[in-house]
VMD Tcl script that builds the backbone (N, CA, C; Angstrom):
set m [mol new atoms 234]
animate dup $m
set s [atomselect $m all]
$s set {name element resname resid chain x y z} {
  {N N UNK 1 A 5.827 -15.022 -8.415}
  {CA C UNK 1 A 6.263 -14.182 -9.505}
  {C C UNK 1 A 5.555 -12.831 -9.405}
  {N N UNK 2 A 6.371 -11.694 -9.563}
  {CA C UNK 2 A 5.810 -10.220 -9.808}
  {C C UNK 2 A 5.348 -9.824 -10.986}
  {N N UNK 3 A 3.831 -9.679 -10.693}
  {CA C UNK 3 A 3.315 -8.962 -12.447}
  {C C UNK 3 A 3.065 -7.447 -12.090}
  {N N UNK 4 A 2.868 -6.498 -13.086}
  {CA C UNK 4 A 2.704 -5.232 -12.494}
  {C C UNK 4 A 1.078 -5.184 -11.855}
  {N N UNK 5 A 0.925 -4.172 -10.963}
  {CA C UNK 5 A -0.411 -3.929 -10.141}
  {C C UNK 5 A -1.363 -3.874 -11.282}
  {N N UNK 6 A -1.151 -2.855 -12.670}
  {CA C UNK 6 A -2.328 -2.698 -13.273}
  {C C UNK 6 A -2.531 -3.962 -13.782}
  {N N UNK 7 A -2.041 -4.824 -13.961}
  {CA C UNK 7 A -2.236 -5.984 -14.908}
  {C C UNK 7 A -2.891 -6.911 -13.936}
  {N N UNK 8 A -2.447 -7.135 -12.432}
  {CA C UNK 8 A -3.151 -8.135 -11.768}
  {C C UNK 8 A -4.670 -7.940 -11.583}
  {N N UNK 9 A -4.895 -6.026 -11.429}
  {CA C UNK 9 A -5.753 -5.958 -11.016}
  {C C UNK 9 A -7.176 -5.819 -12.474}
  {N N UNK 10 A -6.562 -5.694 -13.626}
  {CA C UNK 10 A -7.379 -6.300 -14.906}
  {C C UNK 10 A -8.137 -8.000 -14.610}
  {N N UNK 11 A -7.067 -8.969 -14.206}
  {CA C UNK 11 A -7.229 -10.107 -13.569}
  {C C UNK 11 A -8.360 -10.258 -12.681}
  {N N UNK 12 A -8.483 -9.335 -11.108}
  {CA C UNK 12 A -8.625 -9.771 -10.478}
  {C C UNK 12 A -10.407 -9.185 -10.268}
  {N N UNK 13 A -10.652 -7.466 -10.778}
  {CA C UNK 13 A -11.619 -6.566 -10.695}
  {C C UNK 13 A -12.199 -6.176 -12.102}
  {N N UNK 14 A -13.505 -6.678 -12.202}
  {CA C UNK 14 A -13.931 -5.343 -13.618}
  {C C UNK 14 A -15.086 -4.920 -12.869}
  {N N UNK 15 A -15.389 -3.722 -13.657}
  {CA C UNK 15 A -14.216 -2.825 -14.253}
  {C C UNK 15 A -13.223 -2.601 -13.579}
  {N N UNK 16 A -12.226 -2.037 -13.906}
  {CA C UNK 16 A -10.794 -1.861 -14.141}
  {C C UNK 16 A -10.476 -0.025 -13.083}
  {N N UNK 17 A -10.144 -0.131 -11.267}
  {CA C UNK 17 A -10.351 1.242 -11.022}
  {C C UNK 17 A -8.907 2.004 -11.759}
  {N N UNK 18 A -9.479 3.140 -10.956}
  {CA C UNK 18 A -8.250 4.243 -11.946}
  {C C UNK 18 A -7.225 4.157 -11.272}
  {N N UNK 19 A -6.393 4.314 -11.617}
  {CA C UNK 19 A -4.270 4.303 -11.435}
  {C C UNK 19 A -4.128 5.039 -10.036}
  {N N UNK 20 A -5.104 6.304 -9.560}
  {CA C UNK 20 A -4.722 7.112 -8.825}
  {C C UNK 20 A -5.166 5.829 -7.901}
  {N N UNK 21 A -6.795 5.292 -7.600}
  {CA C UNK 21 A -7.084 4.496 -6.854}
  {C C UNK 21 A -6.669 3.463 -6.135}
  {N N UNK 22 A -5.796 2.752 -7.352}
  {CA C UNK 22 A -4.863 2.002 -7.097}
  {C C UNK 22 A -3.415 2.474 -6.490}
  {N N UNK 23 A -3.165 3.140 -6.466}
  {CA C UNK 23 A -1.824 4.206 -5.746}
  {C C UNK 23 A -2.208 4.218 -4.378}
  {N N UNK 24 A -4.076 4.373 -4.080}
  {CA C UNK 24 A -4.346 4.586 -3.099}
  {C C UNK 24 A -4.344 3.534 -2.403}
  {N N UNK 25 A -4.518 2.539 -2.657}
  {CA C UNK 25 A -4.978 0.907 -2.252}
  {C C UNK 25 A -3.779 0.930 -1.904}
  {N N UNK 26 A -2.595 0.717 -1.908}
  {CA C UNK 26 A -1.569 0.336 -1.643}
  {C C UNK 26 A -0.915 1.510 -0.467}
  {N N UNK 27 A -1.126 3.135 -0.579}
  {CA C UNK 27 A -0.596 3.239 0.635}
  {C C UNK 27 A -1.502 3.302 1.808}
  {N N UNK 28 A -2.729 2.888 1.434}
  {CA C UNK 28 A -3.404 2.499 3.132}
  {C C UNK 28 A -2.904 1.298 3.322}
  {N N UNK 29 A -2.403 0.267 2.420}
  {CA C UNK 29 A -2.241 -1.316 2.950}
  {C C UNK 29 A -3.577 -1.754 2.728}
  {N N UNK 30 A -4.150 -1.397 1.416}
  {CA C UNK 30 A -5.378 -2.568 1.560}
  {C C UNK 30 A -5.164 -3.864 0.192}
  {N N UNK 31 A -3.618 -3.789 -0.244}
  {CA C UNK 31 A -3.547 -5.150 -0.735}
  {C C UNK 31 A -2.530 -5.801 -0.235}
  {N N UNK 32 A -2.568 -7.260 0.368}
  {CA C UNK 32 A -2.153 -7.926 0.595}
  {C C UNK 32 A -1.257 -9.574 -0.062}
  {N N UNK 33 A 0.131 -9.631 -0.379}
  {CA C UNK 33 A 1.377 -8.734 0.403}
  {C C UNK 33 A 1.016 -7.652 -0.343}
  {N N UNK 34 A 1.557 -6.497 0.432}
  {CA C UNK 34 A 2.403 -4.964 0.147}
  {C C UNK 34 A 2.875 -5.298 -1.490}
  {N N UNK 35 A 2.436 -4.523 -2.330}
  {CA C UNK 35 A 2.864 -4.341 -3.570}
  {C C UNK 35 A 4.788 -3.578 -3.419}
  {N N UNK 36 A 5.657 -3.666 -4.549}
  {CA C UNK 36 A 6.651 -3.202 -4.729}
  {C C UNK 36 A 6.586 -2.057 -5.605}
  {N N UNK 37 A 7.833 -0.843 -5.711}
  {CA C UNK 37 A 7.575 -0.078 -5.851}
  {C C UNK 37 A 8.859 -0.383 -7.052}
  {N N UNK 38 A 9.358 -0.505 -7.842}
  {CA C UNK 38 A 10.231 -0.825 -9.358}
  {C C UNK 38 A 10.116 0.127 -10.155}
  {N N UNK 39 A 11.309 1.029 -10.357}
  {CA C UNK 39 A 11.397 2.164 -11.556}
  {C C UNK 39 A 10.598 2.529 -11.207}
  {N N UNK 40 A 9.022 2.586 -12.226}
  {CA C UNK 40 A 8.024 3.494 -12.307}
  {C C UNK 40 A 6.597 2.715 -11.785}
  {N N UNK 41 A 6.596 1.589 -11.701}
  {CA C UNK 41 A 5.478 1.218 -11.477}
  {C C UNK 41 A 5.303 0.286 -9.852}
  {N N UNK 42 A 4.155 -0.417 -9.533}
  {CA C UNK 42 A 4.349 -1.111 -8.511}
  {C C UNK 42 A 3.983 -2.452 -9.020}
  {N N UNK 43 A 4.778 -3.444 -8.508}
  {CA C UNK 43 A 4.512 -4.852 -8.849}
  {C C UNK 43 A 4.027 -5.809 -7.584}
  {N N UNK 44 A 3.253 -6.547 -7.767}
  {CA C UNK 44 A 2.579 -7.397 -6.947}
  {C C UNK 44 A 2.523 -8.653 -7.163}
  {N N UNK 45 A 2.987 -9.635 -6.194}
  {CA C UNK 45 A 2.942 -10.951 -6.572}
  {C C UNK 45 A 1.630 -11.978 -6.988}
  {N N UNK 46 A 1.155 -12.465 -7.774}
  {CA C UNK 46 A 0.119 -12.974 -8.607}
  {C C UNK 46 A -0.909 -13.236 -7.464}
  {N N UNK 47 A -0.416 -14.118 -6.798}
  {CA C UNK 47 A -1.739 -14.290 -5.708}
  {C C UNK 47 A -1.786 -13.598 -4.540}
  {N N UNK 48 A -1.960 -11.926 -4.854}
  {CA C UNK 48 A -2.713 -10.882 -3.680}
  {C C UNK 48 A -3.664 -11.036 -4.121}
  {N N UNK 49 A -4.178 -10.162 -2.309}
  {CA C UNK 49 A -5.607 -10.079 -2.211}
  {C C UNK 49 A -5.825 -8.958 -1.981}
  {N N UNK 50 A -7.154 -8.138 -1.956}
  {CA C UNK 50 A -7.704 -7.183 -1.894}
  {C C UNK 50 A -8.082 -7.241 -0.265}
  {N N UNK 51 A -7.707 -6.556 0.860}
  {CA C UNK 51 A -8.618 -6.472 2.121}
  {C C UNK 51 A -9.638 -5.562 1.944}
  {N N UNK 52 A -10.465 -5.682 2.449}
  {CA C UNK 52 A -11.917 -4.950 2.579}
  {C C UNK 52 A -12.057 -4.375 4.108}
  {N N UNK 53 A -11.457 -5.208 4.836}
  {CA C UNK 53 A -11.445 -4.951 6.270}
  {C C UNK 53 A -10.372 -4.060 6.819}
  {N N UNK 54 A -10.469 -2.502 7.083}
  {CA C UNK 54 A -9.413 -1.667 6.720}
  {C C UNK 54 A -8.705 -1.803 8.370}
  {N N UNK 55 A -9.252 -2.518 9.263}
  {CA C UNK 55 A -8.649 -3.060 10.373}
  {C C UNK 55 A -7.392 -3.946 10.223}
  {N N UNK 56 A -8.408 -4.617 9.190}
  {CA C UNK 56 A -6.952 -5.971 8.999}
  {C C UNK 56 A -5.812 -5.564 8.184}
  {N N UNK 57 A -5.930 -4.588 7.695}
  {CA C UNK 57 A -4.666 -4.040 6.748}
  {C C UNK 57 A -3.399 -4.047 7.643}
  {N N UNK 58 A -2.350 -4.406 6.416}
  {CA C UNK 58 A -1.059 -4.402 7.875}
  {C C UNK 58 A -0.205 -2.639 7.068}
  {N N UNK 59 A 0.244 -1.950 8.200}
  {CA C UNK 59 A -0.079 -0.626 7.880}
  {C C UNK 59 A 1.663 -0.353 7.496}
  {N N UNK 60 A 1.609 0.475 6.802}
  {CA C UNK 60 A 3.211 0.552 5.968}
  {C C UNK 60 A 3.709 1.605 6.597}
  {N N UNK 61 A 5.493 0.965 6.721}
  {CA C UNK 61 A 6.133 1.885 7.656}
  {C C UNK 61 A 6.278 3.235 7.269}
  {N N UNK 62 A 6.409 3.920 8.114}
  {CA C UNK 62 A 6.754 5.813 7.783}
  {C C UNK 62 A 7.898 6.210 8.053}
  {N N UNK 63 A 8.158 5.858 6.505}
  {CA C UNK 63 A 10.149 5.886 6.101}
  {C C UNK 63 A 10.263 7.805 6.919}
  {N N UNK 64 A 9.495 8.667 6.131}
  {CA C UNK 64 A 9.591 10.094 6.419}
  {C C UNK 64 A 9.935 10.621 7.992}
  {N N UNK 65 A 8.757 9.671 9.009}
  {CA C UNK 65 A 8.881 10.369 10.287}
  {C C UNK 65 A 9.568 9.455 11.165}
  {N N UNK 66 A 10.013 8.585 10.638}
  {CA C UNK 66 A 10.691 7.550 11.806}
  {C C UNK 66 A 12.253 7.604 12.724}
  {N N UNK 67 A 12.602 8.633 11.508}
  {CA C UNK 67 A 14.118 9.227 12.402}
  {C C UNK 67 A 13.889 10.852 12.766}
  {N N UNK 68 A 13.046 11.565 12.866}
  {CA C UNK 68 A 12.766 12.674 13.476}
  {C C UNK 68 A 12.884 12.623 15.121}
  {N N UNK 69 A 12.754 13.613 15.840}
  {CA C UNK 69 A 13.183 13.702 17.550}
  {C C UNK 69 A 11.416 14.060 17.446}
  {N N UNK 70 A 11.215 13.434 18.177}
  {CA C UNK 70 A 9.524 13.699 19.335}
  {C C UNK 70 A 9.038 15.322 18.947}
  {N N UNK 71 A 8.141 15.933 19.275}
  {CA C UNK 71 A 8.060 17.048 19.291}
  {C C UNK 71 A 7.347 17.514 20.613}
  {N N UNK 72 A 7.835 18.469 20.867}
  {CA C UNK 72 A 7.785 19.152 22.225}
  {C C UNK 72 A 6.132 18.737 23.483}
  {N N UNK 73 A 5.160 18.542 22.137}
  {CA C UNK 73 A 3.979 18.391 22.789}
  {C C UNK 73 A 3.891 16.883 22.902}
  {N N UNK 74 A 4.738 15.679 22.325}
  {CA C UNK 74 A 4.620 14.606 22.172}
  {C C UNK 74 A 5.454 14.113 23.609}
  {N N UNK 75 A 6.327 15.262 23.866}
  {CA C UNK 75 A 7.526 15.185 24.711}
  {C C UNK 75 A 6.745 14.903 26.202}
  {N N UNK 76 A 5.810 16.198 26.382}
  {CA C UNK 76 A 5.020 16.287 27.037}
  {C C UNK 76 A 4.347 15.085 27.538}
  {N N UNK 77 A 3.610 14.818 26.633}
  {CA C UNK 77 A 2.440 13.967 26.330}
  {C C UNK 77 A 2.695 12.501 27.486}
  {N N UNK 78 A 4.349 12.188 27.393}
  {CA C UNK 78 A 4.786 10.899 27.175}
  {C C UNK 78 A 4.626 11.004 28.658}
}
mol reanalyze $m
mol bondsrecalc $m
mol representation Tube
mol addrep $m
C-alpha cells in the first residue's frame, strides 16, 4: 500500500527532515523502492528503506537526456 513520503517518513525518522531534503532523498535514489510522484506529492510503499550506502542506490532514469543525439565531444570521445 502507498502512504505519502511525509507521513512514512514521520514513521520511520525523528526528528522529522525538511520537504526539500526529502525531494532530495528521492532524486539521488536513496530510498528504496523509488517513491511515486501523484498530483502533488510523492508516495511510497509502507515498507521502504532508507540506503545509506550511496553506491547501492539504484539510480533514476534521465527522462530529460535520454532522447537527445550525442554531442560532438561525446561523438569524439566514443
Amino acid at each position: 500500500m502507498l502512504i505519502r513520503l511525509t507521513e512514512w517518513v514521520a514513521r520511520t525518522i525523528s526528528p522529522v527532515p525538511h520537504k526539500n531534503t526529502l525531494v532530495n532523498w528521492v532524486k539521488e535514489g536513496r530510498i528504496y523502492p523509488v517513491p511515486v510522484f501523484i498530483g502533488r506529492s510523492y508516495y511510497v510503499e509502507e515498507n521502504a528503506r532508507i540506503l545509506t550506502d550511496r553506491t547501492a542506490a539504484p539510480k533514476r532514469p534521465d527522462f530529460k537526456r535520454s532522447n537527445r543525439k550525442l554531442r560532438l565531444a561525446d561523438r569524439i570521445a566514443a
